[in-house]
GUVEXRO-339012 format. One record per residue: residue number from 1; residue in three letters; x, y, z of N, C-alpha, C in turn. Coordinates in nm, 4 decimals. Example, Ala and Ser with C-alpha at 12.3 -4.5 7.8 and 13.67 -1.06 7.14 Angstrom:
# residues 2
R seq type      n.X      n.Y      n.Z     ca.X     ca.Y     ca.Z      c.X      c.Y      c.Z
R   1  ALA   1.3190  -0.5690   0.7800   1.2300  -0.4500   0.7800   1.3200  -0.3300   0.7800
R   2  SER   1.2850  -0.2250   0.7080   1.3670  -0.1060   0.7140   1.2900   0.0030   0.7870
***
This chain:
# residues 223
R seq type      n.X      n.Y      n.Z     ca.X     ca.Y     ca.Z      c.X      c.Y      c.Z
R   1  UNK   5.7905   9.6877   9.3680   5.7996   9.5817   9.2691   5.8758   9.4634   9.3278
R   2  UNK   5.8533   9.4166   9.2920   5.9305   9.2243   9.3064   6.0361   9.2299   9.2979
R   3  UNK   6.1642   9.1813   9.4238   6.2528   9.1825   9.3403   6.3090   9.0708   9.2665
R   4  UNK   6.2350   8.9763   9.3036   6.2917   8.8904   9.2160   6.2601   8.8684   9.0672
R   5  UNK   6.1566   8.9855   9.0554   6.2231   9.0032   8.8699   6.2793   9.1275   8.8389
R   6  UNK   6.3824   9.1661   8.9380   6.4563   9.2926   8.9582   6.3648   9.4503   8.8983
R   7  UNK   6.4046   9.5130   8.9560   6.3542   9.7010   8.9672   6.3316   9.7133   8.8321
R   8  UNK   6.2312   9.7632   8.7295   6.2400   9.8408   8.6053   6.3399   9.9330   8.6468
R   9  UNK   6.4371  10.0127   8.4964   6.4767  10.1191   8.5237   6.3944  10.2177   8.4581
R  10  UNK   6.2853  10.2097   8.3381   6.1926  10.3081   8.3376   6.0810  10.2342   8.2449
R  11  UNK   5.9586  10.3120   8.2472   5.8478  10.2444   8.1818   5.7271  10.3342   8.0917
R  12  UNK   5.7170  10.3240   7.9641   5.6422  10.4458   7.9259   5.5487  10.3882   7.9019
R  13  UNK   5.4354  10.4499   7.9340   5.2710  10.4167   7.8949   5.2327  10.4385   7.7666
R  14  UNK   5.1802  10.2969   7.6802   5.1760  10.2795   7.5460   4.9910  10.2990   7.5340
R  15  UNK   5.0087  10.3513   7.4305   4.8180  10.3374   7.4068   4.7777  10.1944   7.4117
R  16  UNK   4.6323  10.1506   7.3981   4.5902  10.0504   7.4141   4.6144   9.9650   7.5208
R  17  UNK   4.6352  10.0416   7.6540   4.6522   9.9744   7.7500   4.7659   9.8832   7.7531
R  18  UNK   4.9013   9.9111   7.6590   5.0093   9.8560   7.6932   5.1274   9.8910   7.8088
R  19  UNK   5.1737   9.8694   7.8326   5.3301   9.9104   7.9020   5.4334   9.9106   7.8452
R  20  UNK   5.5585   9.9543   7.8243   5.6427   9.9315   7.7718   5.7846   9.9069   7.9170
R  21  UNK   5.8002   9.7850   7.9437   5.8642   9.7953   8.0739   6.0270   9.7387   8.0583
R  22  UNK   6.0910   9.8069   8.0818   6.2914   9.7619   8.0645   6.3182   9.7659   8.2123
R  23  UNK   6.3421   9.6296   8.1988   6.4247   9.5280   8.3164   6.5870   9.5201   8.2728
R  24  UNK   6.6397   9.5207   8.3724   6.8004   9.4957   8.3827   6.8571   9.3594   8.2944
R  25  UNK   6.9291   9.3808   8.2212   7.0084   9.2305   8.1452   6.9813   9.0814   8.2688
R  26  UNK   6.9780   9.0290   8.2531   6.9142   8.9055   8.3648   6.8135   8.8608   8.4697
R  27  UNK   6.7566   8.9699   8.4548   6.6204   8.9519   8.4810   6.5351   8.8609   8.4344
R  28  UNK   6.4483   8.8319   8.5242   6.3596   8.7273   8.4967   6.2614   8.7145   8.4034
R  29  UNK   6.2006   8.8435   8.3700   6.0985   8.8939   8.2524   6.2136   8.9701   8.1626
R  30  UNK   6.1696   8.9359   8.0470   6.2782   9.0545   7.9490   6.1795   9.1650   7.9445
R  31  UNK   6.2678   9.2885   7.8723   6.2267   9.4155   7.8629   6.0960   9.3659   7.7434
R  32  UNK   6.0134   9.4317   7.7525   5.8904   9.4196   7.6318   5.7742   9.4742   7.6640
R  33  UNK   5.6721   9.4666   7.5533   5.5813   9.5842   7.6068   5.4411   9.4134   7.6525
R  34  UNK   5.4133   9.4421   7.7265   5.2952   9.3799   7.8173   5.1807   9.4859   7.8657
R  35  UNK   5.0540   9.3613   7.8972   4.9509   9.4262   7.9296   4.9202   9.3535   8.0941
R  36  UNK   4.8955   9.4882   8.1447   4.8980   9.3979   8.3120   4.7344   9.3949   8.3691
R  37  UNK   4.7339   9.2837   8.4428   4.5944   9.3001   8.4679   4.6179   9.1874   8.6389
R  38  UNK   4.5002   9.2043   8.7274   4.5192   9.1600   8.8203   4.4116   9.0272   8.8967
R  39  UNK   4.4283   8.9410   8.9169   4.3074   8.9144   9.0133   4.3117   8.9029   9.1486
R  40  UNK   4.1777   8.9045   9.2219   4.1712   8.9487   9.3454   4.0778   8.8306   9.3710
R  41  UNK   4.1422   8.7856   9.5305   4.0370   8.6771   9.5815   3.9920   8.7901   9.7209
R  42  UNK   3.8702   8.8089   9.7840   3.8511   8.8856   9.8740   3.8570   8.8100  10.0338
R  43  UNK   3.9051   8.9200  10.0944   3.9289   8.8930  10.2304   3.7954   8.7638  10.2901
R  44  UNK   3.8004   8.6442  10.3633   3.6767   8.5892  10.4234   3.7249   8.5431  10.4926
R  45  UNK   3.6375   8.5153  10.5872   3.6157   8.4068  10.7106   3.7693   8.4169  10.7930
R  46  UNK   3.7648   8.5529  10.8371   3.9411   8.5770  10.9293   4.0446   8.5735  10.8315
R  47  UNK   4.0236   8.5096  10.7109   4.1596   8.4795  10.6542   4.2234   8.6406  10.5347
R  48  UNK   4.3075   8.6857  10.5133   4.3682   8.7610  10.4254   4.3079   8.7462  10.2733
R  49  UNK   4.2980   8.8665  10.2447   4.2541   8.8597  10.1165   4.3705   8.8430   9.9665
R  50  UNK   4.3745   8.8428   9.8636   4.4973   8.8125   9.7554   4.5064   8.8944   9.6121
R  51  UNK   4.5839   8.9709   9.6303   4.5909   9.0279   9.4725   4.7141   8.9690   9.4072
R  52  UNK   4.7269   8.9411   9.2643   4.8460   8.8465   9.1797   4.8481   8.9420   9.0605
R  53  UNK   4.9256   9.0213   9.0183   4.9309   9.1170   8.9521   5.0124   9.0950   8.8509
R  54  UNK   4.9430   9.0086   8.7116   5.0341   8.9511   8.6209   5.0503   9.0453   8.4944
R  55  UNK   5.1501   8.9933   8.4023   5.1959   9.0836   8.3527   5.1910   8.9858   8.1864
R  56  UNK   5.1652   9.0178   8.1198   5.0992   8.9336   7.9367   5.1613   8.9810   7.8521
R  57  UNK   5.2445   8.9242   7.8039   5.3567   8.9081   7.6725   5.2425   8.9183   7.5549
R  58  UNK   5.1956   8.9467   7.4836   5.0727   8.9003   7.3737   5.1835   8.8459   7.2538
R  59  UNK   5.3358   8.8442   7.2292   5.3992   8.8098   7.1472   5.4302   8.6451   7.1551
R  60  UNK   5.4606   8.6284   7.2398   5.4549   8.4963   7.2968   5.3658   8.4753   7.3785
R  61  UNK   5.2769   8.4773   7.4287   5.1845   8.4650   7.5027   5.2150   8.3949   7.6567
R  62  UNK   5.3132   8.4613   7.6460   5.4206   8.4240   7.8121   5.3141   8.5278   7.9128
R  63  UNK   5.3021   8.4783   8.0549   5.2368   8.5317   8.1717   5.3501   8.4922   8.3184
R  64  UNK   5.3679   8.6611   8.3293   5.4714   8.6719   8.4424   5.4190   8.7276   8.5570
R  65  UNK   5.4158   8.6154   8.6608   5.3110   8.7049   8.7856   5.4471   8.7812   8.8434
R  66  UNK   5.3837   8.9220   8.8484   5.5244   9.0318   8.8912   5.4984   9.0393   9.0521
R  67  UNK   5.3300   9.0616   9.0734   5.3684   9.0512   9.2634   5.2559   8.9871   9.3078
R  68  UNK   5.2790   8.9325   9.4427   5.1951   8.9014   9.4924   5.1549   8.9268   9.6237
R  69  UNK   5.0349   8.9844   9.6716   5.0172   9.0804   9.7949   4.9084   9.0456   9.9062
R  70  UNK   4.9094   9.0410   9.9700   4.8118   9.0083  10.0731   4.7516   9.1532  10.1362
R  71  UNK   4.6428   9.1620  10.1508   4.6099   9.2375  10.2328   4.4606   9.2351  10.3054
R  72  UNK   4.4112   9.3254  10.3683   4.3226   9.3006  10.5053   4.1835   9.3616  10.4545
R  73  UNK   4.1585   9.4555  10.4186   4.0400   9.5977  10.3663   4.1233   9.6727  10.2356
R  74  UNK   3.9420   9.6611  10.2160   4.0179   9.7690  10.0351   4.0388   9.9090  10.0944
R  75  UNK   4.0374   9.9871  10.1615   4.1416  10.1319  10.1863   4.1456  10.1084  10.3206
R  76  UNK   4.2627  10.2043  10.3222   4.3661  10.2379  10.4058   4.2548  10.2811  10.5413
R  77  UNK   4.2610  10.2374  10.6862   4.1546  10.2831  10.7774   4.1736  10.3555  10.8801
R  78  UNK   4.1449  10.4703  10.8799   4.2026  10.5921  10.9449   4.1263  10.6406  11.0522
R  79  UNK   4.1621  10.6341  11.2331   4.1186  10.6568  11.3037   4.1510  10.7732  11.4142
R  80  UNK   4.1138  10.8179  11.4236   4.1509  10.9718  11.5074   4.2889  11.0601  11.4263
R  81  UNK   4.2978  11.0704  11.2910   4.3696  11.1163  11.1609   4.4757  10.9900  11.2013
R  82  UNK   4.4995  10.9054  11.2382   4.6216  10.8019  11.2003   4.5239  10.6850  11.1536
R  83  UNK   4.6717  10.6675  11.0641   4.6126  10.5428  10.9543   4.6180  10.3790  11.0836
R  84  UNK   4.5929  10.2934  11.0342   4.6277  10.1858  11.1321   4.6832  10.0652  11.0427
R  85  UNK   4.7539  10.0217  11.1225   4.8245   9.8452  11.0685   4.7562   9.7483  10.9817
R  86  UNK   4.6268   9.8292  10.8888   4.5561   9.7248  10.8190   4.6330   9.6732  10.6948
R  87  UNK   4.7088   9.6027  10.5859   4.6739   9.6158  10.4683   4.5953   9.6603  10.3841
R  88  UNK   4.5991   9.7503  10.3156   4.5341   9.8376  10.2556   4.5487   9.7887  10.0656
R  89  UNK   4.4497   9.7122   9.9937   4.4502   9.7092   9.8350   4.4488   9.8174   9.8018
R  90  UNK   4.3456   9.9440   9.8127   4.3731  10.1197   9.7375   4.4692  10.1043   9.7172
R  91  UNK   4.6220  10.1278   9.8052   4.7342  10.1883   9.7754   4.8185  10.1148   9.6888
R  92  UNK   4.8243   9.9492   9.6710   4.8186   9.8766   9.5589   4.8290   9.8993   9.4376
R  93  UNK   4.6769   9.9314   9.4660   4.6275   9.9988   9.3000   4.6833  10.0949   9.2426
R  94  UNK   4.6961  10.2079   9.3628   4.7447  10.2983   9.3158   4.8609  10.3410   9.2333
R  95  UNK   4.9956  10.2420   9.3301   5.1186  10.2319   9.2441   5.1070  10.1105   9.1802
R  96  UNK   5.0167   9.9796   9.1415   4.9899   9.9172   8.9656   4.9660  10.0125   8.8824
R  97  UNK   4.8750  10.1276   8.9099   4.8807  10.2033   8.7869   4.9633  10.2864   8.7429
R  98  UNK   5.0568  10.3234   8.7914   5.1954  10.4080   8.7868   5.2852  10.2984   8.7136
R  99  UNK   5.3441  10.2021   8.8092   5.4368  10.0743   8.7199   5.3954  10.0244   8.6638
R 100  UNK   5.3315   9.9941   8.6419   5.2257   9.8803   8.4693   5.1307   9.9095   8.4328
R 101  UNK   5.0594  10.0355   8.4605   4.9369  10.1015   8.3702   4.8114   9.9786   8.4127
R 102  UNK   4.8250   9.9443   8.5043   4.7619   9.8249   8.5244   4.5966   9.8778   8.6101
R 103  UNK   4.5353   9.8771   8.4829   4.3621   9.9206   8.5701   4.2427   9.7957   8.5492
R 104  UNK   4.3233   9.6967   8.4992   4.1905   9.5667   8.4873   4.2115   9.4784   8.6007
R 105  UNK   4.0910   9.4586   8.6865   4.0802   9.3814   8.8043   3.9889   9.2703   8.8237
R 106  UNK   3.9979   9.1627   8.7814   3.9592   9.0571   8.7908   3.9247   9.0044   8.8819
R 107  UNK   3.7585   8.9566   8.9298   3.7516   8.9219   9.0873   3.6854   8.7964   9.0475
R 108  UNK   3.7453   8.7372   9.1991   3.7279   8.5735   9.2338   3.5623   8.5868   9.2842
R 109  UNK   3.5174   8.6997   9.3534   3.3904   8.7222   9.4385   3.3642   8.8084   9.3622
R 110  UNK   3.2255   8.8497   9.2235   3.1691   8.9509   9.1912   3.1528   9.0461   9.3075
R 111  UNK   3.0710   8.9865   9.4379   3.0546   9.1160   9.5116   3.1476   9.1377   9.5934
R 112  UNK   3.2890   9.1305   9.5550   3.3219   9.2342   9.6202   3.3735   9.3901   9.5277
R 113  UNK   3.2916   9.3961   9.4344   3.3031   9.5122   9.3522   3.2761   9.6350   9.4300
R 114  UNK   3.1362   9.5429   9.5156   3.0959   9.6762   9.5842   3.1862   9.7657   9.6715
R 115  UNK   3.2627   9.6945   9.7228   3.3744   9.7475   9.8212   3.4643   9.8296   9.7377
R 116  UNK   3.4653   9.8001   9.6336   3.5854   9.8510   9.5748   3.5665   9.9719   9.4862
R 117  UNK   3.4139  10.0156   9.4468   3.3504  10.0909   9.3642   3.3501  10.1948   9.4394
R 118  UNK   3.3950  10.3617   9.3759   3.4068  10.4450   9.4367   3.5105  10.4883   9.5634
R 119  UNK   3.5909  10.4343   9.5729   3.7086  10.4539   9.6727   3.7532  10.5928   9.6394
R 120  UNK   3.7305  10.6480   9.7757   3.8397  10.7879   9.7916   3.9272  10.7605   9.7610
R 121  UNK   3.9655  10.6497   9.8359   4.1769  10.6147   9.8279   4.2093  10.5942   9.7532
R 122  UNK   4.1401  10.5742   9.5615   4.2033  10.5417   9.4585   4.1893  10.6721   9.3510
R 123  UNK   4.2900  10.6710   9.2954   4.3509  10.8367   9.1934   4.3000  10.7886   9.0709
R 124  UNK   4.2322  10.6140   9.0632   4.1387  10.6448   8.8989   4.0521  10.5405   8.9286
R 125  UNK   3.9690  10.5348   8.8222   3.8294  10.4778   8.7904   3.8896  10.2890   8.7231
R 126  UNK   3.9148  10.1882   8.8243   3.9692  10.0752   8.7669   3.8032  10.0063   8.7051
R 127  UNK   3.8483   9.9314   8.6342   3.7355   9.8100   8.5673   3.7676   9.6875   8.6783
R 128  UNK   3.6476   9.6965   8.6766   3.6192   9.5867   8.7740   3.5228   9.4669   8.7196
R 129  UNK   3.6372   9.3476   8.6951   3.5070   9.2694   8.6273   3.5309   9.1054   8.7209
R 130  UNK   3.3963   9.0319   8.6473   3.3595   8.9195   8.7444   3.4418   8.7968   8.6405
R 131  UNK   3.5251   8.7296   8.7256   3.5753   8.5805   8.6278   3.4910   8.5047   8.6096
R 132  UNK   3.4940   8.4631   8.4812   3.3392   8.3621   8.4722   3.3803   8.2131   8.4296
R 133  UNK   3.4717   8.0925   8.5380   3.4995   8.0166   8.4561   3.3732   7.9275   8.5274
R 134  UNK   3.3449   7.8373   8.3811   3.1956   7.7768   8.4246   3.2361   7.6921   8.5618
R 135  UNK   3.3643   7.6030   8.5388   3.3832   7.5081   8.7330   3.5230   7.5793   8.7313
R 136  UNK   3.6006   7.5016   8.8467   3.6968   7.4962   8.9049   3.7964   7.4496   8.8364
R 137  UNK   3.7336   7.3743   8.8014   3.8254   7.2666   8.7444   3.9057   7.3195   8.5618
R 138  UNK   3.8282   7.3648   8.5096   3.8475   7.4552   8.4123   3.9508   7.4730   8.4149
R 139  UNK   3.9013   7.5764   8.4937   4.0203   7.7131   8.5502   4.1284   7.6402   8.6043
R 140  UNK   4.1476   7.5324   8.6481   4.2776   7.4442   8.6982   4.3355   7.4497   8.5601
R 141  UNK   4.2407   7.3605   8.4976   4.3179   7.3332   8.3620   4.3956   7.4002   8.2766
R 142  UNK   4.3500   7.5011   8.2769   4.4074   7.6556   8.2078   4.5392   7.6707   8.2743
R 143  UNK   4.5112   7.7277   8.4048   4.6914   7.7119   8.4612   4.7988   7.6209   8.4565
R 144  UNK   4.7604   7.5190   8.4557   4.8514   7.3949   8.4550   4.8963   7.3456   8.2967
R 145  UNK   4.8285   7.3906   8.2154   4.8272   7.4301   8.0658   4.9595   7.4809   8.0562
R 146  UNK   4.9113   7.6180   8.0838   4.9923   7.7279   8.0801   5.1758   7.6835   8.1532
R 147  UNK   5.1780   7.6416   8.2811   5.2458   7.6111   8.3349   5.3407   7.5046   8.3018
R 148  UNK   5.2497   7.4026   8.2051   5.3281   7.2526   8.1518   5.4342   7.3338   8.0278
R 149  UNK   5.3448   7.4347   7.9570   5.3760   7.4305   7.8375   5.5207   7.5794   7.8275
R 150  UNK   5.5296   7.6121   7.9655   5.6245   7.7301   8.0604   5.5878   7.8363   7.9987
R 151  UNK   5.4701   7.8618   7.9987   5.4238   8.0278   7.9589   5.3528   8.1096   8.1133
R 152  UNK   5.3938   7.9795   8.1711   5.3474   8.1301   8.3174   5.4324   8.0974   8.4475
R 153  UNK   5.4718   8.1520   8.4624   5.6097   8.2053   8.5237   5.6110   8.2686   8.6889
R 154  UNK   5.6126   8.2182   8.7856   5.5639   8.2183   8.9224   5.6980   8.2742   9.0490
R 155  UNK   5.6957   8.3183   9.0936   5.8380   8.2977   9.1839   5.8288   8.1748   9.2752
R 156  UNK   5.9439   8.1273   9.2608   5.9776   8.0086   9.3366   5.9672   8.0094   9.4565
R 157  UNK   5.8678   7.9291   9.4878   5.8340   7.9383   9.7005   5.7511   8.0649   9.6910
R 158  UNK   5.6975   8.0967   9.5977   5.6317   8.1878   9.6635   5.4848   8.2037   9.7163
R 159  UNK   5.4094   8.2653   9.7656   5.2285   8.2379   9.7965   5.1482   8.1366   9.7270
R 160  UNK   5.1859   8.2119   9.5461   5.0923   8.1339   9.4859   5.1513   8.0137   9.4489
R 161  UNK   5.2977   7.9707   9.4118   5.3338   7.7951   9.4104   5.2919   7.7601   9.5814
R 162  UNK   5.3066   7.8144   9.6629   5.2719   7.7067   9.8028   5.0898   7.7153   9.8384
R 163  UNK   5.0010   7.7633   9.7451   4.8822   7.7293   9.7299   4.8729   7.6432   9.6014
R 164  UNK   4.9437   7.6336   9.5339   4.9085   7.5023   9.4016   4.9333   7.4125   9.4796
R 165  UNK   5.0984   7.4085   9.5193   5.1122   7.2455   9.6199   4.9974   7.2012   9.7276
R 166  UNK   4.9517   7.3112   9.7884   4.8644   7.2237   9.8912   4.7189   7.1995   9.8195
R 167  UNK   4.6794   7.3044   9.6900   4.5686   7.2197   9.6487   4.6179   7.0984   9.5575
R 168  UNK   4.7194   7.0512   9.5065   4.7586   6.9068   9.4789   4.7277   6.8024   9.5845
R 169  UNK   4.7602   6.8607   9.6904   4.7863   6.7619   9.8464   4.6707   6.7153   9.9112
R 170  UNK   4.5847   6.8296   9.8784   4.4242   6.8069   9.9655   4.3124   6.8700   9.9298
R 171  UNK   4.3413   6.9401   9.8004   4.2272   7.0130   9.7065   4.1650   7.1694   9.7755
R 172  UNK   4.2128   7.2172   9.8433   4.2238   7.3455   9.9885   4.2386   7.4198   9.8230
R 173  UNK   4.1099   7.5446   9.8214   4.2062   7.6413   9.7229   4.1918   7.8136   9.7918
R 174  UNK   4.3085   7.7926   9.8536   4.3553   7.9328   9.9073   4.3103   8.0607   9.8263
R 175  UNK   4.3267   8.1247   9.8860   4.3465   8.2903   9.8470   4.4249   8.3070   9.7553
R 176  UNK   4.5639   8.2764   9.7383   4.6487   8.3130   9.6465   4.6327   8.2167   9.5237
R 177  UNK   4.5254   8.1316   9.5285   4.5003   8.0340   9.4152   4.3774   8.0829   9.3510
R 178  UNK   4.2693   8.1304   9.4120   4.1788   8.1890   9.3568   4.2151   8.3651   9.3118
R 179  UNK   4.2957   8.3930   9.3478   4.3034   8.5242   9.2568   4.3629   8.5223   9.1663
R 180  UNK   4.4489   8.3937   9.1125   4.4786   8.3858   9.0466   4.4501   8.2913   8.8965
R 181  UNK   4.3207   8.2557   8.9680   4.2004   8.1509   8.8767   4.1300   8.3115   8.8452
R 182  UNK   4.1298   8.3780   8.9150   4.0335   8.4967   8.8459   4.1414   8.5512   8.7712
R 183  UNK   4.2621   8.5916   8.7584   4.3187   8.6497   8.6520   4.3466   8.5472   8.5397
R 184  UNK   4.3436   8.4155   8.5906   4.3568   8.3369   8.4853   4.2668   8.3620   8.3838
R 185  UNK   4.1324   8.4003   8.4369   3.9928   8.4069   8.3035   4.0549   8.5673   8.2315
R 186  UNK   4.0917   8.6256   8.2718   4.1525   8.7626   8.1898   4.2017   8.6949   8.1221
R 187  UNK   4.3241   8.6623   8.1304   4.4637   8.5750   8.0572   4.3711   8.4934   7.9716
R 188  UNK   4.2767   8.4173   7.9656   4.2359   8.3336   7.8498   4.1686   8.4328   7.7763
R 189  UNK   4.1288   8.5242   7.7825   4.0373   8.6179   7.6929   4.1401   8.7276   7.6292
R 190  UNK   4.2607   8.7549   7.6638   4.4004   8.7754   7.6464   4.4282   8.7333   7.4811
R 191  UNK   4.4393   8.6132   7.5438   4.5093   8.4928   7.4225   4.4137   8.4605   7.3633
R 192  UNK   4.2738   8.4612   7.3757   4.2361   8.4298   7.2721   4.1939   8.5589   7.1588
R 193  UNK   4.2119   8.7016   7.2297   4.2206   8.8186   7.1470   4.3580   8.8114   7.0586
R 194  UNK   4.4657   8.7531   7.1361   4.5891   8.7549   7.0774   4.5890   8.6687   6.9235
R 195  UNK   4.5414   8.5421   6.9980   4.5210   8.4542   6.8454   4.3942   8.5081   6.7264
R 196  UNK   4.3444   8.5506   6.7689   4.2144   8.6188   6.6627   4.2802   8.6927   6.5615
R 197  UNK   4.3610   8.7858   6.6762   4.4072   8.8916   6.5689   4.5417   8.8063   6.4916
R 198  UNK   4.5922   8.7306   6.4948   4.6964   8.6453   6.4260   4.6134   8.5586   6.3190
R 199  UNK   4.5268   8.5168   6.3782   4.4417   8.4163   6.2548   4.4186   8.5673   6.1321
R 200  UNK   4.3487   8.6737   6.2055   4.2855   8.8001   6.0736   4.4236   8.8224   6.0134
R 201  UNK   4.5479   8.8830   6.0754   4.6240   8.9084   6.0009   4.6740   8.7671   5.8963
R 202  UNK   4.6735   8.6561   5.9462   4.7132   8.5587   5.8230   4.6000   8.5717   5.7073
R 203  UNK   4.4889   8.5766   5.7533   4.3575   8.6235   5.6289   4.3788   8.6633   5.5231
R 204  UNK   4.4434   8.7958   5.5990   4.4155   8.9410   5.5163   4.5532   8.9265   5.4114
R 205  UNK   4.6490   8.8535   5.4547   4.8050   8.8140   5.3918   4.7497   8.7530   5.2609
R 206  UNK   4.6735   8.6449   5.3094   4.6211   8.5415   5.2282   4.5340   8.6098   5.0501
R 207  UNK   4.4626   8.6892   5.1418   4.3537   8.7639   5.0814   4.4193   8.8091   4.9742
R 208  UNK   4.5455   8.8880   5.0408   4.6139   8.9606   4.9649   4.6834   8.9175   4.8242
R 209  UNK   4.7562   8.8632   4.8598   4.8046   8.7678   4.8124   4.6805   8.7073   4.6627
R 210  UNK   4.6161   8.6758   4.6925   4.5130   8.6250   4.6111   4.4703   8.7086   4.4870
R 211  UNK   4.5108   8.8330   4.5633   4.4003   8.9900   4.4510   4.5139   8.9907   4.3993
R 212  UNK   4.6640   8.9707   4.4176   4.7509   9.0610   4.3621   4.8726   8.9360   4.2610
R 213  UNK   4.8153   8.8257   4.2808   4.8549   8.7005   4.1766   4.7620   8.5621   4.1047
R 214  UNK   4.6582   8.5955   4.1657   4.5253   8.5086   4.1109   4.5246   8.4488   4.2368
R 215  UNK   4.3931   8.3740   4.2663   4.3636   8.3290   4.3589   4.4462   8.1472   4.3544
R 216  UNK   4.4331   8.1172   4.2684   4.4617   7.9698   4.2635   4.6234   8.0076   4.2465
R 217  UNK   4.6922   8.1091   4.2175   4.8631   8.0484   4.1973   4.8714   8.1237   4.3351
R 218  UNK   4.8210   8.2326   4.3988   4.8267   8.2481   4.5329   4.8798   8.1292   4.6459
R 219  UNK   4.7121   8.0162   4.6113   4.6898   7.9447   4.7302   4.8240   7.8125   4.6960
R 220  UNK   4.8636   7.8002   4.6072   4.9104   7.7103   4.5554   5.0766   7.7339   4.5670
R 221  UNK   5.1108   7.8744   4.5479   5.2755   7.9094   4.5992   5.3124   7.9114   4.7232
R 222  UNK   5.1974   8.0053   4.7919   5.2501   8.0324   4.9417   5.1933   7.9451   5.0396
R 223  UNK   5.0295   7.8998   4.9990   5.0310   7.8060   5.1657   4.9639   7.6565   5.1274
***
């Protein structure tokens, strides 16, 4: 884990794909239950591939990227029984799903599902889905949204702020910027599940409200 949003000291796995994760008094994320999900830009052209493994408040709709990882091939590559110096995503995965229950994987490249479908090296069956923002530019918008309004939360100097600065500088969008335009499209489908269910529950208040004092002194006391 990161330390710069210091060690959990323990974390219990909530139904519905929550976490329930307790961080130390000053930590950077408070203790709360979040839903983690990841995106992945895939290895090309010589360069390192990017996983950003964020972490979704649905109460505030705060987004805390907890790590950020580089690596070479999706498993570990093992030659005459020794492993070799590759970066390896499997093993990744493996401990996201232990510390944040984290099995949704968001890709920058639909195909690289294929690589990733069926791995020996992984202990479960992750979802693997394709980000669908219609441009680029979108998907800029969304982060910088997010970012103006301080609901997403980055380590300082780290991969993914020194790929925003250089696509400000010369429009270059790195590895650690596109995996994180692909978790960005999770994160909007996130929040907008988050607000749905906030609009139904005001409804159903409303509704209520209505059956149980008339409809007109209902609408007329409370909203």
């Amino acid at each position: 884990m990161s330390e710069w949003l210091g060690a959990t000291e323990r974390y219990r796995i909530e139904k519905a794909g929550m976490a329930h994760l307790v961080y130390p008094e000053g930590s950077v994320v408070p203790t709360g239950d979040y839903r983690a999900l990841v995106g992945v830009a895939a290895p090309a052209d010589g360069a390192m591939g990017f996983a950003a493994l964020c972490l979704y408040e649905p109460k505030r709709g705060r987004v805390y990227v907890a790590e950020e990882e580089e690596f070479d091939v999706a498993a570990p590559v093992v030659r005459e029984r020794r492993v070799e110096a590759y970066p390896a995503l499997a093993p990744l995965m493996n401990r996201w799903l232990h510390d944040y229950y984290c099995a949704a994987y968001w890709l920058a490249e639909p195909y690289y599902r294929l690589e990733l479908e069926g791995l020996g090296a992984l202990t479960f069956l992750p979802e693997l889905l394709p980000a669908r923002w219609p441009n680029e530019a979108e998907g800029l918008m969304f982060l910088t949204c997010l970012g103006a309004a301080g609901d997403l939360v980055a380590r300082a100097g780290g991969r993914l702020e020194q790929a925003m600065t250089q696509h400000e500088a010369d429009g270059t969008l790195e590895a650690p910027l596109k995996a994180m335009l692909a978790a960005g499209w999770g994160l909007r489908l996130l929040r907008e599940e988050a607000r749905a269910t906030r609009e139904g529950a005001a409804a159903r208040a409303q509704a209520l409200l209505a059956a149980q004092y008339g409809q007109g002194r209902g609408a007329a006391g409370c909203w």
